[in-house]
N, C-alpha and C positions, 0 to 999 in steps of 0.2 A: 470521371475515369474512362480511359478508352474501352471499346468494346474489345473481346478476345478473338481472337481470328481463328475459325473451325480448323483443327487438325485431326486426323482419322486417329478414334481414341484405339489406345489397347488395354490390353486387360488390366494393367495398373491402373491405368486412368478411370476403366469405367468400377474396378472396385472401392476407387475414392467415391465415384459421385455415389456409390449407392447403398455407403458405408455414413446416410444422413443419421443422426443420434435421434432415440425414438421411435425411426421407422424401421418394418419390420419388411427386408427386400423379401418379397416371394420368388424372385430368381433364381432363390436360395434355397428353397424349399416350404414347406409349409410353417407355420409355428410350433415351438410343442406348447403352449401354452394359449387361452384367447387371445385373439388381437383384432381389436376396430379400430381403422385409419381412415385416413385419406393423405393420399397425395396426388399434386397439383404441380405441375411443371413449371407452371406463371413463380414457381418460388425460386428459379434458377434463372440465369442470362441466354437468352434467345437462342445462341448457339450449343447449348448444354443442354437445351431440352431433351433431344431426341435422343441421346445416348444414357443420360437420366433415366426416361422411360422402357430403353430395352435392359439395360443393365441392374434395375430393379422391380420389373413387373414382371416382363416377357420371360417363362420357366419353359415351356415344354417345347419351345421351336426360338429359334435362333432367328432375330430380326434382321432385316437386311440390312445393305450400308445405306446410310441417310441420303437421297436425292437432295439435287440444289436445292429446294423450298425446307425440306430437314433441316439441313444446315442454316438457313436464315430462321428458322422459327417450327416449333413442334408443341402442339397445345394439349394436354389430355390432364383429365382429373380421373381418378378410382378412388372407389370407397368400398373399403374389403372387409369382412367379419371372415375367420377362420380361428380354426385352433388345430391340434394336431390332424386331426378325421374327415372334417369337413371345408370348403372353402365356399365363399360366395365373393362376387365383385359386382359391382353397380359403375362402370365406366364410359367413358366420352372422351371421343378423341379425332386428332384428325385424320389422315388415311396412312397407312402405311402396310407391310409383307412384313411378311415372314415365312421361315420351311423347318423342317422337322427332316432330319437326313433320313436315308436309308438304315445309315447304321446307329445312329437312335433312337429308332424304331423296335432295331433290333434289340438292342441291351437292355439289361432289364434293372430298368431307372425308377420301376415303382409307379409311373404317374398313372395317375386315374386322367379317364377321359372325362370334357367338359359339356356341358349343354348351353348353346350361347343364344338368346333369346336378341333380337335385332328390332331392339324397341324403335332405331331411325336408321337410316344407314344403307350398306348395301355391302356383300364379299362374294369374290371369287374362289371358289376352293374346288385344288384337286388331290386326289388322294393316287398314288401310284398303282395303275390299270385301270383305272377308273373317269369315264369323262369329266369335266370339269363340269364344277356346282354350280350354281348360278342365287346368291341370297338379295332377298330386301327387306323391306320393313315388315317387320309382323313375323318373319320366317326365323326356326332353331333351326342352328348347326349342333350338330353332334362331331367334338374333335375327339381323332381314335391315335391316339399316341402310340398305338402298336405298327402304324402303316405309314410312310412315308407322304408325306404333305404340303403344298403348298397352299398359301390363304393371300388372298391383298384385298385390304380393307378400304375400305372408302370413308370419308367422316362418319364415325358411327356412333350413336348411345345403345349401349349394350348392357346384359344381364347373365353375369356369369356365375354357372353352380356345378361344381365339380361331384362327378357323380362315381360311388364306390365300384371299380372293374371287378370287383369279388361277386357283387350285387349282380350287375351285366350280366357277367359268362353265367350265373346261377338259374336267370332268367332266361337267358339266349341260348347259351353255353358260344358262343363270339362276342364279340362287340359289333353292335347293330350297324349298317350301312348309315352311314350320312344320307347319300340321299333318300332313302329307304324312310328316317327318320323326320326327316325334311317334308315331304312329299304326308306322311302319314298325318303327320301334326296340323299339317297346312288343309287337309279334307276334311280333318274330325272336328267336330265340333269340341273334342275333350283340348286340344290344342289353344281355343277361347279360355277355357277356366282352367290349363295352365298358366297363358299367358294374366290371366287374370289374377291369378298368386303373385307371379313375380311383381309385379306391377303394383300391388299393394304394399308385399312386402317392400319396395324399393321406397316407396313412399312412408312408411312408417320404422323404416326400421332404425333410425336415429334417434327415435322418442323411446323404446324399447330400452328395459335395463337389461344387464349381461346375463342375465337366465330367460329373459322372455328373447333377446336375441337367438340365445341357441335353440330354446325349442323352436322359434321360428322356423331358424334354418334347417333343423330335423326336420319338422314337419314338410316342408318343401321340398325337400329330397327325396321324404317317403312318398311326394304326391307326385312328382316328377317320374319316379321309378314305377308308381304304377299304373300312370297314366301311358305312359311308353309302352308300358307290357299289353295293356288294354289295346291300344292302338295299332301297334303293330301283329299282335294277333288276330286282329278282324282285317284289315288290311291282307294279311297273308292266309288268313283263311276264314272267310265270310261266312260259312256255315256253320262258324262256331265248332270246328273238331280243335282238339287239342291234342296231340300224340295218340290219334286212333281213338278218343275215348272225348267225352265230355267235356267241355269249358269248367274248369275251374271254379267254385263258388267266387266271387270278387269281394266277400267278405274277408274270407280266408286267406284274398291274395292280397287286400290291406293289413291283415292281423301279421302276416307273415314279414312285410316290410317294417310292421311299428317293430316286431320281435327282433329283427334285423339289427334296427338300431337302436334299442334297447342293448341286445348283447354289447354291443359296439364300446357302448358305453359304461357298462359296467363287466367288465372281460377280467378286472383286477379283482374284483370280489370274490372273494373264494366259496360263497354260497351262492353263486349262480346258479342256476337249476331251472328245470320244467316250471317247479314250483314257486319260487319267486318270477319269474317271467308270466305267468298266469295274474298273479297276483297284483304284478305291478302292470298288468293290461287288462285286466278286469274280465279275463276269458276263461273257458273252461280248459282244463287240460286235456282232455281227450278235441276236441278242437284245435287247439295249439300246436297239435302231434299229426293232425290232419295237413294244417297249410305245410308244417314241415317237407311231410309226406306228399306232399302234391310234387314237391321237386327231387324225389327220391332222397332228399334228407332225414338224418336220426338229431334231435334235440343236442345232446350229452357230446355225439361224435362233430357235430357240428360247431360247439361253444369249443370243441377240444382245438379244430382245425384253425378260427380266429385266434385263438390262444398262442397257438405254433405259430401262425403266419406275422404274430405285434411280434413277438418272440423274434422270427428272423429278422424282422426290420429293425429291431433296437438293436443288436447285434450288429448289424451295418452301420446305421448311423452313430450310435452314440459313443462316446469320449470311453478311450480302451481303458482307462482308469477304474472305472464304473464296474465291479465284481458282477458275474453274470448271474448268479444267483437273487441280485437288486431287480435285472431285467428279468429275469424272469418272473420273479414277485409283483411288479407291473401288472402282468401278463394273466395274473391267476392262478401259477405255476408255484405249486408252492411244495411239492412233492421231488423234491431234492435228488433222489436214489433213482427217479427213477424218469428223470427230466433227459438226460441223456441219451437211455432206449430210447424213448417217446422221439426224440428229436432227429435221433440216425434214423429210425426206421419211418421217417417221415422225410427226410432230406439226405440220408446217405452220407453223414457226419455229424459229429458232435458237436455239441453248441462252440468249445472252443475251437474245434479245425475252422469252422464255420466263420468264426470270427477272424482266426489266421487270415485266410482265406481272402476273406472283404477287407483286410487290412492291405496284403499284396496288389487285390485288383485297384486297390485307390491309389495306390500310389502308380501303378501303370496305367489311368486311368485319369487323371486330376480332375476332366470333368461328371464323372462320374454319379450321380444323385444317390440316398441312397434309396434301398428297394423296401414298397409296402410289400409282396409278396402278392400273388395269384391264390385264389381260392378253388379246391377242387372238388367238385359235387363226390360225396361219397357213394 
């Protein structure tokens, strides 16, 4: 059979390639359900690769048009674990760009930023006012979806784990500078026994059945979260102050990350409380009430806030068929009368103008994602 001659695909074309039965495009969003794949370009014709590859991996930045060498041949595998909350990839590929506009930056598309571990390889990244990054082997990028960006990669094996922006701004209250994170990881010795997780887990995590996959990947996002936090606070201040006052027990500030995702996980159970969260982390509750309290958090107001924020984003994404009362039920929300107040006086409309609303913007919008929602320290 003759070979196909490269034409500049568009958006029909790249919604065939990436519409393969089975796999699950993350261009698209996340899953709502688990999903472990892989995909492998070497499954397509030489000229199909490279638009295969942007049209179903590449989500938060918009790949460039394929260079002559793109178009004669584009080589990359990923193998991704995700479900709706969490995502991980384990990729290799060969170099390519990508940017992230100004005004998708702006809009608010929900994406969590990612932490990208540079097992081989080497990128250039700049983020708008910001001088250009300079990455190599051994060095994490932190990618900040709120700020306009450009990245060009070089053949790279990479480790990628998306990390909750609720989490960030909770800890930071911004999302941490790239180089800032770069620079801290690369001095601390904590940056070794991150890179040391990922590295394991990438090696085993195929042997792993679909419960030890996720706690995996929990556990790695809670050590990622607070190995950053650790980091970048001695980094920015070596004396160990913390807001005028003490450093943090770092018990307290692991106890707080497991409690994190724990809520996360169970947000739909309608006996969520102090008291099963203690229970199901083997802590005391007046401790419990402490890590909360380190970040000006209340337990009850805080399980309320994730509640509201799945709350908005099922209302965005999901099929308008779907009674909102279901979504809320998801959510933990099982207080009917009075789901409403709760929701205007948190957002400034009702669950269904709310929905109105994301219905109008999608359709003036096509590209549009939809939104996880922002978390606000109470």
């Amino acid at each position: 059979m003759d070979r196909l001659q490269h034409t500049p695909a568009h958006d029909s074309d790249l919604a065939e390639l990436s519409a393969e039965p089975g796999v699950h495009p993350f261009a698209t969003g996340r899953p709502d359900r688990l999903v472990f794949q892989q995909i492998c370009t070497e499954r397509f014709p030489p000229e199909q690769r490279y638009d295969y590859w942007r049209s179903t991996v590449i989500r938060a930045a918009i790949a460039d048009a394929p260079s002559p060498s793109q178009r004669h041949d584009f080589r990359a595998t990923i193998l991704s674990l995700a479900d709706a909350l969490s995502e991980l990839h384990l990729a290799s590929f060969d170099g390519f760009s990508a940017r992230r506009s100004r005004a998708a930056a702006r809009r608010e598309d929900g994406e969590d930023p990612c932490l990208i571990w540079f097992r081989s390889g080497a990128a250039m990244m700049e983020q708008e006012g910001d001088a250009p990054l300079r990455l190599a082997d051994g060095d994490f990028m932190l990618f900040n979806p709120l700020r306009a960006t450009t990245v060009a990669f070089s053949q790279s094996a990479v480790v990628q784990i998306d990390l909750p922006r609720r989490a960030l701004l909770e800890r930071f209250g911004t999302i941490p500078d790239a180089a800032n994170v770069a620079r801290a990881l690369r001095a601390s010795p904590m940056g070794l026994m991150l890179r040391a997780q990922l590295d394991a887990l990438s090696r085993i995590l195929a042997e792993l059945s679909p419960r030890e996959q996720m706690a995996a990947l929990g556990a790695t996002e809670a050590l990622a979260l607070t190995i950053l936090e650790a980091v970048l606070s001695s980094a920015s201040d070596p004396a160990g102050v913390w807001d005028g006052g003490e450093s943090p027990d770092p018990r307290r500030l692991a106890l707080f990350t497991a409690a994190q995702r724990y809520i996360d996980r169970h947000l739909a159970h309608p006996s969520l409380d102090a008291a099963t969260i203690t229970q199901a982390l083997g802590c005391s509750r007046s401790t419990l009430y402490r890590a909360f309290a380190d970040r000006g958090l209340g337990i009850s107001g805080y399980i309320r806030e994730q509640r509201l924020q799945r709350f908005r984003a099922l209302l965005q994404r999901a099929h308008p068929a779907i009674p909102i009362a279901d979504l809320a039920a998801r959510c933990g929300l099982y207080d009917a009368p009075n789901l409403s107040r709760l929701f205007r006086a948190r957002f400034g409309m009702s669950p269904s103008e709310f929905r109105a609303g994301g219905a109008l913007r999608n359709a003036a919008q096509t590209h549009l994602k939809p939104s996880q929602g922002e978390t606000k320290a109470e």
